[in-house]
C-alpha positions as a Markdown table, in Angstrom:
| # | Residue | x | y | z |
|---|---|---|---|---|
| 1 | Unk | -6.2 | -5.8 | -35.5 |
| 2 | Unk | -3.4 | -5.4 | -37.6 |
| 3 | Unk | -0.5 | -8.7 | -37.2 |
| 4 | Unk | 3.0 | -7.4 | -37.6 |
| 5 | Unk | 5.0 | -10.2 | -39.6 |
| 6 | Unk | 8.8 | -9.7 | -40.3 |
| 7 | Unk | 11.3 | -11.1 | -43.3 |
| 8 | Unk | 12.9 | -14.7 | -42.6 |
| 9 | Unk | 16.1 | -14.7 | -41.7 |
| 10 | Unk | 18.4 | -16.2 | -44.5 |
| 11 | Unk | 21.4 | -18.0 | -44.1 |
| 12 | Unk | 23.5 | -19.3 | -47.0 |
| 13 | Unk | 25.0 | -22.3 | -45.3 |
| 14 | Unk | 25.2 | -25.9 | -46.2 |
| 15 | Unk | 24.6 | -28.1 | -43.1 |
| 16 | Unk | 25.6 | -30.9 | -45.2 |
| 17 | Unk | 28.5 | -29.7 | -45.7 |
| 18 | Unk | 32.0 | -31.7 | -45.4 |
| 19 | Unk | 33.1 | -28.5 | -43.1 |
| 20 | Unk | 29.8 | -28.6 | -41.4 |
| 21 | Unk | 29.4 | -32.2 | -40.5 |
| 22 | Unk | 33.0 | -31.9 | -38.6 |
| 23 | Unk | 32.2 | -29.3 | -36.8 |
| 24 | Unk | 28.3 | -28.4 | -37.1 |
| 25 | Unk | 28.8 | -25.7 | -33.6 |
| 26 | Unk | 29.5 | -22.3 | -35.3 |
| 27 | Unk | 26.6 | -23.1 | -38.2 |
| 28 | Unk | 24.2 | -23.9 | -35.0 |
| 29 | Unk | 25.4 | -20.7 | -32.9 |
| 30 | Unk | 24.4 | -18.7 | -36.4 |
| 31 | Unk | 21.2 | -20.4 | -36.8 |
| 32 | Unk | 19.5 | -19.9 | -32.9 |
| 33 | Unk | 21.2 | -15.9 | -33.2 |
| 34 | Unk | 19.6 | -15.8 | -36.7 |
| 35 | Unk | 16.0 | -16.0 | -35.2 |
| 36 | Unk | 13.5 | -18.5 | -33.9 |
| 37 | Unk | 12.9 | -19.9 | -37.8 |
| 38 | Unk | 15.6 | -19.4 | -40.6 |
| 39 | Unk | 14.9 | -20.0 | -44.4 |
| 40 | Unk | 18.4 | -21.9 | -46.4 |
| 41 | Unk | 17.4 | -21.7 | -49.9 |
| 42 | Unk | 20.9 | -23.7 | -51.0 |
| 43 | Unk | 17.8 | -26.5 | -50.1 |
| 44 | Unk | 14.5 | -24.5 | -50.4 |
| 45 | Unk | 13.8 | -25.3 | -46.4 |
| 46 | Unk | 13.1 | -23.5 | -43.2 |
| 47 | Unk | 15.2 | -24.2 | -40.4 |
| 48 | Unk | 14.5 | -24.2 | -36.6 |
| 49 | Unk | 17.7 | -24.3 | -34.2 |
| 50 | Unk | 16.5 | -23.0 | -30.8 |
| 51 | Unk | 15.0 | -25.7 | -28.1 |
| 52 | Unk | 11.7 | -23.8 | -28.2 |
| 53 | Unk | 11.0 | -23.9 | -31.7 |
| 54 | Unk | 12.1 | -27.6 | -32.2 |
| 55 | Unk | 10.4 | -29.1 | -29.6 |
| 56 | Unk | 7.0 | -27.4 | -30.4 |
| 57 | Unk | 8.0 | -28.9 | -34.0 |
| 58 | Unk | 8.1 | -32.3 | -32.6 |
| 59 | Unk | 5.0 | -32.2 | -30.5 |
| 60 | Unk | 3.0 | -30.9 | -33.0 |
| 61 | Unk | 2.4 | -33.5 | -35.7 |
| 62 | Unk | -0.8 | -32.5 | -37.1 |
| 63 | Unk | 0.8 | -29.5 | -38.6 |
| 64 | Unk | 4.8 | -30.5 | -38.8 |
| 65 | Unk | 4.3 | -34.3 | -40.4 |
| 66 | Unk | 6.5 | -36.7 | -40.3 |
| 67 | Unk | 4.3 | -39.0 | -43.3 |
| 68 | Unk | 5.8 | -37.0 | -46.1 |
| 69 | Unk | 9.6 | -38.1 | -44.7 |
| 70 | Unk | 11.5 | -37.2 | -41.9 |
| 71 | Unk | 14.6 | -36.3 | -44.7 |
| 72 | Unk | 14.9 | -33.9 | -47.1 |
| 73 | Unk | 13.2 | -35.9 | -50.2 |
| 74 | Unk | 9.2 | -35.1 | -50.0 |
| 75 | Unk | 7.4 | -38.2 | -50.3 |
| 76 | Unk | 4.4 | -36.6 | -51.6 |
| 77 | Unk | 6.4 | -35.8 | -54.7 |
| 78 | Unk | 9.3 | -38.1 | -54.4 |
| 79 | Unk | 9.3 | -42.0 | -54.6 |
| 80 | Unk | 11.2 | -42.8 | -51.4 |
| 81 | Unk | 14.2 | -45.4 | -51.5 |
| 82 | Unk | 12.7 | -48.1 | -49.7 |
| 83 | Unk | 8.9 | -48.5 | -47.7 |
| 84 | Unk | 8.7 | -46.0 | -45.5 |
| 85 | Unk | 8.8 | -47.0 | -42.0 |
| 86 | Unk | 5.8 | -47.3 | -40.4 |
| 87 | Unk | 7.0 | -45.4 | -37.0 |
| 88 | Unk | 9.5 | -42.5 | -38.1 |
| 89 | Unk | 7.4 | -42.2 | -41.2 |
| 90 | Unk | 4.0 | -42.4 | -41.0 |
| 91 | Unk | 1.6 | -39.9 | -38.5 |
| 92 | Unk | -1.9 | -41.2 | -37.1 |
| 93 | Unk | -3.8 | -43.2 | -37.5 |
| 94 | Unk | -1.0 | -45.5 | -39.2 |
| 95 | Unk | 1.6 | -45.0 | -36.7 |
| 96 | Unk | -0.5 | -45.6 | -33.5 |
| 97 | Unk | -0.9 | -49.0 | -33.8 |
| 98 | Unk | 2.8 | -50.5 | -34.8 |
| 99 | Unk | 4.0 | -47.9 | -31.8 |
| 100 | Unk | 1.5 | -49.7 | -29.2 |
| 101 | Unk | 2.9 | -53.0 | -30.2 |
| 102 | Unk | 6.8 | -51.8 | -30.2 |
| 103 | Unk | 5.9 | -49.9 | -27.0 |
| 104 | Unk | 4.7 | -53.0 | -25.4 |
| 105 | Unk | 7.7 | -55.3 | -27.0 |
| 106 | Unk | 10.4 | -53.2 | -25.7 |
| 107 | Unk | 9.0 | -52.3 | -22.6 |
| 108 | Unk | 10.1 | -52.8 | -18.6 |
| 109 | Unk | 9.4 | -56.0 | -18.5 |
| 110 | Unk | 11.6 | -56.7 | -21.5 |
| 111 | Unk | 14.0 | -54.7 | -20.0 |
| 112 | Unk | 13.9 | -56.8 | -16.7 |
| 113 | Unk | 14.5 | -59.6 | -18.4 |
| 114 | Unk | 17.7 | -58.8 | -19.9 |
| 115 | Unk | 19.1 | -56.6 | -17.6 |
| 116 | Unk | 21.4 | -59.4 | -15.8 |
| 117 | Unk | 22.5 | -60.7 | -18.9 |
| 118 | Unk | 23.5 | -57.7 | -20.3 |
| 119 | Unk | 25.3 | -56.6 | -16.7 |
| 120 | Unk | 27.3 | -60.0 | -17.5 |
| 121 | Unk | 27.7 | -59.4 | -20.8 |
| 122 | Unk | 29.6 | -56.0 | -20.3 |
| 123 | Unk | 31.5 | -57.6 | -18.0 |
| 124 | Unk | 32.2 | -60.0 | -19.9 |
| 125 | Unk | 33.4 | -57.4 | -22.6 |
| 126 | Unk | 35.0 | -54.8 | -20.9 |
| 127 | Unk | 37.5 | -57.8 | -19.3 |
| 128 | Unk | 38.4 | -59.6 | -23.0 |
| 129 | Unk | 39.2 | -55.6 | -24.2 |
| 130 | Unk | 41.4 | -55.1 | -21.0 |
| 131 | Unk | 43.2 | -57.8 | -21.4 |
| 132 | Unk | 44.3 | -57.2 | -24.4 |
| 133 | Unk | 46.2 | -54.2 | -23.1 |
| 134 | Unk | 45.8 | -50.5 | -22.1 |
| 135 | Unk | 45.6 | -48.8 | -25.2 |
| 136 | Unk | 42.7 | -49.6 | -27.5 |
| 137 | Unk | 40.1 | -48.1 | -29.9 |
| 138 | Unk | 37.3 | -47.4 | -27.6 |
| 139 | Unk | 34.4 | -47.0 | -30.8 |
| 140 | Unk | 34.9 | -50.1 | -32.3 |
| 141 | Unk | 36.3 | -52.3 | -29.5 |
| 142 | Unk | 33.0 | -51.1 | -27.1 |
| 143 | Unk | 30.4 | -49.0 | -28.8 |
| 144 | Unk | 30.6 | -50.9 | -31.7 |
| 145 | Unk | 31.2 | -54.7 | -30.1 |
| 146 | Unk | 28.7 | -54.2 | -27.4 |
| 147 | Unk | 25.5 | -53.0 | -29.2 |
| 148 | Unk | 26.2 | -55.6 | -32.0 |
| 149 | Unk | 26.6 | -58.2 | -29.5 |
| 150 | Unk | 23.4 | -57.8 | -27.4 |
| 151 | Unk | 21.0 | -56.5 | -29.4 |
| 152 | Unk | 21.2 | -58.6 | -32.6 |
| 153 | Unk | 20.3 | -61.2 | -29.7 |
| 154 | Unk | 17.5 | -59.7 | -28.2 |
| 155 | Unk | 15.7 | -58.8 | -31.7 |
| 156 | Unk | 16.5 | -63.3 | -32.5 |
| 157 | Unk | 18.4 | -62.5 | -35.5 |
| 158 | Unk | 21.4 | -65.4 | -36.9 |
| 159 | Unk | 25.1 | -64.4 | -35.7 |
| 160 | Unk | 25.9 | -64.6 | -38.8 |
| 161 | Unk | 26.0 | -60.9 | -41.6 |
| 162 | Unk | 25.6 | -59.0 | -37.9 |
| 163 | Unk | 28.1 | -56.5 | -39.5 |
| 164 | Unk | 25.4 | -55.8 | -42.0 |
| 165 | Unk | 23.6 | -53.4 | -39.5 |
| 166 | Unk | 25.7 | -50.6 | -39.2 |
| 167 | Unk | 26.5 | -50.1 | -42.7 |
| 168 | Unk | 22.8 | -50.4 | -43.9 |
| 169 | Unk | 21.8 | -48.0 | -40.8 |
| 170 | Unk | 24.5 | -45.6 | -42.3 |
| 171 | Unk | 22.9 | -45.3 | -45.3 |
| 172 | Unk | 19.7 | -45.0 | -43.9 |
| 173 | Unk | 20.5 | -42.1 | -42.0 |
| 174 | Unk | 22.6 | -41.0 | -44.9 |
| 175 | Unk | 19.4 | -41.0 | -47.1 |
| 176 | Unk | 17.7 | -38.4 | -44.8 |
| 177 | Unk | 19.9 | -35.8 | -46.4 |
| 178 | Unk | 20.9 | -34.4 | -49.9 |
| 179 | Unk | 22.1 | -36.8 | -52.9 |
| 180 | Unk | 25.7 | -36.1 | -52.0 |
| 181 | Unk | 29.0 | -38.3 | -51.6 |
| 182 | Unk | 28.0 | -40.0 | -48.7 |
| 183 | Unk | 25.0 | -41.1 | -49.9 |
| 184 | Unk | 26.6 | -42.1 | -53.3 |
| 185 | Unk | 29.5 | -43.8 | -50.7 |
| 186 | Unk | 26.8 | -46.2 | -49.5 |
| 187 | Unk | 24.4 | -46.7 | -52.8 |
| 188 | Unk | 25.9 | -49.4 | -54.4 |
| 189 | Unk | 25.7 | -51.8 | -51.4 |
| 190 | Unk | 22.0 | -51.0 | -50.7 |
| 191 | Unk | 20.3 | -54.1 | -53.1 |
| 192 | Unk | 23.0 | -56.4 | -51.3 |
| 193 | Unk | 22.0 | -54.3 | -47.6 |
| 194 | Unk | 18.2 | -54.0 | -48.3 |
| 195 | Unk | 17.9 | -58.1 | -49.3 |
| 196 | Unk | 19.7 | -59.3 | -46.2 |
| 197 | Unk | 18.0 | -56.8 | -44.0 |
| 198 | Unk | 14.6 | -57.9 | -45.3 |
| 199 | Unk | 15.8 | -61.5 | -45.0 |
| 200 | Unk | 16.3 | -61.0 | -41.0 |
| 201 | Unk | 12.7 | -59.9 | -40.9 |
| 202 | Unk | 11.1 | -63.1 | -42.3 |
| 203 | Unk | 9.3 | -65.1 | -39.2 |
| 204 | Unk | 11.1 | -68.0 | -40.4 |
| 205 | Unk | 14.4 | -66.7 | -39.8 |
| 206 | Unk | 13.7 | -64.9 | -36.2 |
| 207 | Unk | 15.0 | -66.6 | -33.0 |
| 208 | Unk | 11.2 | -68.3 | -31.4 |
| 209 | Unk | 12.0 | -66.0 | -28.4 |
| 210 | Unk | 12.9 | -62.0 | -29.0 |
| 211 | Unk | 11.4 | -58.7 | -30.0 |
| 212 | Unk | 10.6 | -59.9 | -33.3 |
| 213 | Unk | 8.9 | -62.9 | -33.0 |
| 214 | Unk | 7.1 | -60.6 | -30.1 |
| 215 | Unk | 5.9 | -58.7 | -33.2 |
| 216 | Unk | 5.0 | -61.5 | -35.6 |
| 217 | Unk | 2.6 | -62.8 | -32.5 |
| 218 | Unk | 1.6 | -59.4 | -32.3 |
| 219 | Unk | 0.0 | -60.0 | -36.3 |
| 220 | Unk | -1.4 | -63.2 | -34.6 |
| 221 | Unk | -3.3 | -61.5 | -32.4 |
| 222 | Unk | -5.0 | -59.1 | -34.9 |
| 223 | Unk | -3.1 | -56.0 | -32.9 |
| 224 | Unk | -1.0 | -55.2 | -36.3 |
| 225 | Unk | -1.5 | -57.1 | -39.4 |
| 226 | Unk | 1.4 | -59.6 | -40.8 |
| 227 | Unk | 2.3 | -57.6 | -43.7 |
| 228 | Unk | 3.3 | -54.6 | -41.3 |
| 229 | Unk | 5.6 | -56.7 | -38.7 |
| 230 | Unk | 8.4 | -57.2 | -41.1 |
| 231 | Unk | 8.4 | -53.2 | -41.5 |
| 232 | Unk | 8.5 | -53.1 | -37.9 |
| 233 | Unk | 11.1 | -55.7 | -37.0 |
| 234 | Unk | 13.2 | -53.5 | -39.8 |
| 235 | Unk | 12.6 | -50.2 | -38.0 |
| 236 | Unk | 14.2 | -52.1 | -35.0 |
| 237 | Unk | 17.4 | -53.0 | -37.0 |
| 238 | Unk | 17.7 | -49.6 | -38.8 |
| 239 | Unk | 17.5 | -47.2 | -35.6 |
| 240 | Unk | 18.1 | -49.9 | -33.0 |
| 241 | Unk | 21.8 | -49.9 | -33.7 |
| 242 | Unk | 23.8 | -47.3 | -35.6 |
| 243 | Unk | 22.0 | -44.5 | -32.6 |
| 244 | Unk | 22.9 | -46.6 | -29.8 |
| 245 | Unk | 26.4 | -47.2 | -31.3 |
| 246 | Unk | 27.1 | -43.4 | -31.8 |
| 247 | Unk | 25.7 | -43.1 | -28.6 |
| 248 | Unk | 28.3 | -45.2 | -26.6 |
| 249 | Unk | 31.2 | -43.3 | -28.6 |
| 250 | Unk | 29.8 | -39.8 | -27.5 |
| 251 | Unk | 29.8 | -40.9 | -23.9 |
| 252 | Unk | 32.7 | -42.8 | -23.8 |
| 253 | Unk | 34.9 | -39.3 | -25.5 |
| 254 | Unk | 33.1 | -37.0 | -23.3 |
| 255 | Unk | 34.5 | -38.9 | -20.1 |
| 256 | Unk | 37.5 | -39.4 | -22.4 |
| 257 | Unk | 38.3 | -35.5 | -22.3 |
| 258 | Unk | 36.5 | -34.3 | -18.6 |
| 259 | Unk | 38.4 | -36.8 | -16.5 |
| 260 | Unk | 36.4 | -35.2 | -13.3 |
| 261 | Unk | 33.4 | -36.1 | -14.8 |
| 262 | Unk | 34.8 | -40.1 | -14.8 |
| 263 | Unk | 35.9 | -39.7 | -11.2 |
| 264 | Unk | 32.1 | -38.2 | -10.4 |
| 265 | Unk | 30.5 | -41.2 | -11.9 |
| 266 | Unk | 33.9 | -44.0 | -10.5 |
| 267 | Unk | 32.2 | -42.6 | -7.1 |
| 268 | Unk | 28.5 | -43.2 | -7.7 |
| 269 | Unk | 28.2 | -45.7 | -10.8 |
| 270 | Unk | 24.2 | -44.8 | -10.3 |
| 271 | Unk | 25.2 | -41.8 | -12.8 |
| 272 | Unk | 25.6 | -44.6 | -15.2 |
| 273 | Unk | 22.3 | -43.6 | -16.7 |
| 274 | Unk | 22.6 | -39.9 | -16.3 |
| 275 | Unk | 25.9 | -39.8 | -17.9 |
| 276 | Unk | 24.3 | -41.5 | -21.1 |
| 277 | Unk | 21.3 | -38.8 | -21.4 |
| 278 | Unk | 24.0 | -36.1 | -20.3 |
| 279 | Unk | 26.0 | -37.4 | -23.7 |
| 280 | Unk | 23.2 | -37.8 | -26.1 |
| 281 | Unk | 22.3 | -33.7 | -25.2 |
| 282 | Unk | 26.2 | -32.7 | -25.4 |
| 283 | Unk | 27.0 | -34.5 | -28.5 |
| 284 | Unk | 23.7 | -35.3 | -29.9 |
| 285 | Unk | 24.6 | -38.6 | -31.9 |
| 286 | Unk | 20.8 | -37.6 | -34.2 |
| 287 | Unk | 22.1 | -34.3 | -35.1 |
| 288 | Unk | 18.8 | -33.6 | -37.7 |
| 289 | Unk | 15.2 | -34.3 | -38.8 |
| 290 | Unk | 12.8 | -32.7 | -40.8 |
| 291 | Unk | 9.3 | -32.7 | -40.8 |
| 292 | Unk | 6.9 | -31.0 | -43.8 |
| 293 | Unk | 3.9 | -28.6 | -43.1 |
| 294 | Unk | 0.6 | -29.8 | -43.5 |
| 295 | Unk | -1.1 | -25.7 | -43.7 |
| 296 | Unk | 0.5 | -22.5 | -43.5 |
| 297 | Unk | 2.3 | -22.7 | -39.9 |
| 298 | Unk | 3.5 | -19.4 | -37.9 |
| 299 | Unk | 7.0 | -19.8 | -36.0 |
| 300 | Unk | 7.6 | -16.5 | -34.5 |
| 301 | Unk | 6.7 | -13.5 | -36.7 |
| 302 | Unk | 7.1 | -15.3 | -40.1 |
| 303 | Unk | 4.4 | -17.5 | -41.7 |
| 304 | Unk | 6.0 | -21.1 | -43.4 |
| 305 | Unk | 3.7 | -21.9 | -46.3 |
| 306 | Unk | 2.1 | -25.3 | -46.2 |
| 307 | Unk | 4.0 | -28.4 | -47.9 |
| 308 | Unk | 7.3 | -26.5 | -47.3 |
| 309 | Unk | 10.2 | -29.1 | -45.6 |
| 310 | Unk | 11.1 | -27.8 | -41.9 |
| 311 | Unk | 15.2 | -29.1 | -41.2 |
| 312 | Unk | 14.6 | -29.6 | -37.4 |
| 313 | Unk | 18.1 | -28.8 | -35.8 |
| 314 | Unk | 18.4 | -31.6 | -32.1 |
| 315 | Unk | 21.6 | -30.9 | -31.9 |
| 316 | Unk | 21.8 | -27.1 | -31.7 |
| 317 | Unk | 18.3 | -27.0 | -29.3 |
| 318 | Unk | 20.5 | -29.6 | -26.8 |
| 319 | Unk | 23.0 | -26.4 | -26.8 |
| 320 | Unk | 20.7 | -23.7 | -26.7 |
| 321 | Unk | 22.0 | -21.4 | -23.9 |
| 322 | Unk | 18.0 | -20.0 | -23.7 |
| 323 | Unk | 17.0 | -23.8 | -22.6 |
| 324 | Unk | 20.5 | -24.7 | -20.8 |
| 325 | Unk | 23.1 | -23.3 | -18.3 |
| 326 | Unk | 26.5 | -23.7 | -19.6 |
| 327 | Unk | 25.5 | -25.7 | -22.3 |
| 328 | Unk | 28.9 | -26.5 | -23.6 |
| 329 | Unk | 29.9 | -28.6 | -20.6 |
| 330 | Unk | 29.5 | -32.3 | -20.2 |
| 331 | Unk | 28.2 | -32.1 | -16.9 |
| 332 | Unk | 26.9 | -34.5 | -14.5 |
| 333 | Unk | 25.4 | -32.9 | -11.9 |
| 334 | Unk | 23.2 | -31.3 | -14.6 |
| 335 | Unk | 19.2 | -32.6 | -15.1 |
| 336 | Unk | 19.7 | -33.8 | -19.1 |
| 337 | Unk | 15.5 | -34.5 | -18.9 |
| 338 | Unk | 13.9 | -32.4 | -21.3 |
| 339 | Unk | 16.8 | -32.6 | -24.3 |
| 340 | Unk | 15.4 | -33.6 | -27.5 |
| 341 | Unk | 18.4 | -36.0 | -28.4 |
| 342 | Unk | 16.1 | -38.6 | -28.6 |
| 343 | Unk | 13.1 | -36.9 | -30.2 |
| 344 | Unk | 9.8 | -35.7 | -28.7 |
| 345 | Unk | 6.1 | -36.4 | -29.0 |
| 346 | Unk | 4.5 | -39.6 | -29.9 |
| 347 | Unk | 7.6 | -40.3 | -32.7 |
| 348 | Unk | 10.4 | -40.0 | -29.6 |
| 349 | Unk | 12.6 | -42.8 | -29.9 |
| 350 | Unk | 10.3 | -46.0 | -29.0 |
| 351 | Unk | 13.7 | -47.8 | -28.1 |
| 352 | Unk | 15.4 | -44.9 | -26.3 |
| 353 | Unk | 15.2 | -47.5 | -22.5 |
| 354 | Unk | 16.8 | -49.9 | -24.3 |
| 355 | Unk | 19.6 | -47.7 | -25.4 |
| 356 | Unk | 19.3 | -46.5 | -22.1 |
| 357 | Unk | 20.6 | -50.2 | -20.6 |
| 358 | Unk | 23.3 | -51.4 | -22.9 |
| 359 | Unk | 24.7 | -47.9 | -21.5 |
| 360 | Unk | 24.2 | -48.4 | -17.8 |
| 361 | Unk | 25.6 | -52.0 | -18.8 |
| 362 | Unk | 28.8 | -50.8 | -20.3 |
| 363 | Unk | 29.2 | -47.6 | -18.1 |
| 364 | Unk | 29.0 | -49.6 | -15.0 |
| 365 | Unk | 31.5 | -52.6 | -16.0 |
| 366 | Unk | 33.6 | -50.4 | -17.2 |
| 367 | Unk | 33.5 | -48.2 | -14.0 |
| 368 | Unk | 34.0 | -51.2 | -11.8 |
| 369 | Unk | 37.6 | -51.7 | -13.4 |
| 370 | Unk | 38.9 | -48.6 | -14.7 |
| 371 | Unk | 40.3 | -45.5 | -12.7 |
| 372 | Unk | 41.6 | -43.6 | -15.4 |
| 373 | Unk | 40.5 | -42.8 | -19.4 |
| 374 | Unk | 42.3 | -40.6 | -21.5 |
| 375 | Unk | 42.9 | -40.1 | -25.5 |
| 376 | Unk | 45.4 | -41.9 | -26.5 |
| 377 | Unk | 45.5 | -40.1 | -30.1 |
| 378 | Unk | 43.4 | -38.0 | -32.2 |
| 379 | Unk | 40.2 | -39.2 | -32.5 |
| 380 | Unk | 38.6 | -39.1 | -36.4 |
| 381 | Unk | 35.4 | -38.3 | -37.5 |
| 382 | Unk | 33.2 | -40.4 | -39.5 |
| 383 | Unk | 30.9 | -38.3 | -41.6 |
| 384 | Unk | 27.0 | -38.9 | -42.1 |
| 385 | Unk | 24.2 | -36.9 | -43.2 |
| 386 | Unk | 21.9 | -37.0 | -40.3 |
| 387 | Unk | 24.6 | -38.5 | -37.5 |
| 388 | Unk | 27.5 | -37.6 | -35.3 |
| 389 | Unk | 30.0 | -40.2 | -34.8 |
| 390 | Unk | 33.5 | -41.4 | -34.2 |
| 391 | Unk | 34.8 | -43.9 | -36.7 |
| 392 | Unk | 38.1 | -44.0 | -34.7 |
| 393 | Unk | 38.5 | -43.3 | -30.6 |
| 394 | Unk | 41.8 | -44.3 | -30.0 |
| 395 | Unk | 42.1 | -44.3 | -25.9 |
| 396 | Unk | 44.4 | -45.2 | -22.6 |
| 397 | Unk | 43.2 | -46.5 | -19.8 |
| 398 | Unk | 44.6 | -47.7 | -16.1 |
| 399 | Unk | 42.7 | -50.5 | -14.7 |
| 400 | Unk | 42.4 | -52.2 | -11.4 |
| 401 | Unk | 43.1 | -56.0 | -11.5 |
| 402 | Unk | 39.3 | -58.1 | -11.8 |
| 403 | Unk | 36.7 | -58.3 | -9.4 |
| 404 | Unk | 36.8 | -61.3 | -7.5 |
């Protein structure tokens, strides 16, 4: 039998572009009309934009690895810039046990537990930032404020550097693409960033009662050793905040600009967590991952050579009209299940429930006072490698007076 194999498309773009990283949509319509696998020599990669194609990429770890980086640098040639991490870096058999132990940590019955206080703590939130007026800057007064005030907490870190986090997450996510600006933008904080970080991880320094000393017992126990818990407390405040901030911003424009959709949700507040998953597949707040061939891999008609880095595109399969309807709205009354905003496989976001309740927290105190959100200005970009985000979401609500 003879196997018919056509040329790889080729596209000369730069996804890490300035141009790009504003508005990535017109790069991602090229890429899924380009064909189910795309080669972009300006970086020597293959690309995959359509749903299909990136979640069999994510499911498939034995032949798209995730242990040679999840960036562009290739950690079988390349020194990485700190230990990798031993969940978003590292395949079986090193990943399985640190993800049984986070698994465990940050599961339902952590969840029940902080649940109420994080309902009260929205609350308590959303009432300080209305009272302060109608007009406000809705990323850094809520998606910034309330992540940073909850979660911090839950891992047992000290109040105090807490504003560490998101500029050491930037540059982590920064780090998963080229050498450019923005990774030059964050370099000469990273000894400063990297020491305090690693500092928070020290069993010493953790709160007795929270998801990292959960880990450090977890070393007790002989279910991880101790030398891996600090790299697992870190993973939790690398991707445990910046995500969930970007998040937050993403939902909090989209009902910003589809006012119905705000109404839809004022009516049944139990959309609270539909919205969120809704917003993480419109927006996609991880817009890119790559993984690196372990053999020669077929995608389509075109053979990928073993070792070769694959740029895995969420952000366009969360938009591809062969996997959605409409796929441009911000929808509600759409099933979100199934979008790969949050990953696939056994390296899907381990903390993606707990991102899932600071939203339902915030969605729903907000929802309980406010009837109306609008912009209030133009909102502004900031830029970064791997994520989308808002640095600025200037907004204008109406409110009804407090619950009683």
């Amino acid at each position: 039998m003879t196997t018919l194999e056509t040329a790889c498309p080729v596209h000369d773009g730069d996804p890490f572009s300035r141009a790009v990283l504003e508005n990535p949509l017109p790069l991602h319509a090229e890429l899924r009309d380009a064909g189910p696998v795309v080669r972009l020599p300006r970086y020597d990669v293959y690309a995959v934009a359509r749903h299909e194609q990136v979640h069999a990429a994510l499911t498939d770890w034995q032949r798209f690895q995730s242990a040679a980086g999840v960036g562009l640098a290739n950690f079988r040639t390349e020194k990485p810039w700190r230990p990798p991490s031993l969940l978003l870096e590292a395949d079986p058999p090193r990943h399985d046990a640190p993800r049984r132990v986070l698994s465990k940590v940050l599961g339902p019955r952590a969840l029940r537990h902080l649940r109420e206080r994080w309902l009260a703590d929205a609350e308590e939130l959303v009432g300080q930032v209305l009272a302060d007026g109608p007009r406000f800057d809705a990323a850094t007064a809520l998606s910034h404020a309330f992540p940073l005030r909850v979660f911090p907490d839950a891992v047992g870190i000290p109040a105090d550097g807490r504003e560490n986090l998101l500029p050491y997450g930037d540059h982590a996510f920064n780090a998963f693409g080229p050498d450019n600006d923005l990774v030059a933008r964050g370099a000469p904080r990273v000894p400063e960033l990297s020491g305090w970080v690693s500092e928070q991880c020290r069993r010493e320094v953790l709160a007795p009662e929270g998801f990292g000393a959960e880990i450090w017992a977890a070393g007790d126990r002989g279910d991880i050793t101790h030398e891996q818990a600090p790299l697992i407390v870190r993973s939790l405040l690398t991707a445990g905040v910046d995500t969930t901030v970007h998040a937050l911003s993403a939902v909090l424009h989209a009902f910003a600009t589809h006012p119905d959709q705000w109404r839809r949700l004022r009516e049944n507040p139990g959309l609270a967590r539909v919205a969120f998953d809704e917003a993480v597949r419109w927006e996609s707040p991880v817009q890119t991952f790559f993984r690196t061939t372990t053999t020669e891999v077929r995608v389509g008609d075109v053979r990928i050579p073993g070792g070769h880095k694959v740029l895995m595109f969420l952000a366009a399969a969360n938009r591809d009209p062969r996997r959605w309807s409409d796929p441009d709205a911000f929808d509600l009354s759409r099933d979100p299940s199934g979008h790969v905003g949050f990953g696939m496989g056994l390296h899907q976001c381990v903390g993606q429930h707990v991102a899932r309740l600071e939203a339902e927290a915030l969605l729903t105190a907000l929802a309980r006072r406010v009837t109306t959100i609008e912009l209030a200005g133009t909102p502004e970009r900031h830029l970064n490698n791997t994520l989308r985000a808002w640095r600025s979401l200037p907004v204008r609500v109406r409110a009804d007076r407090a619950p009683a």
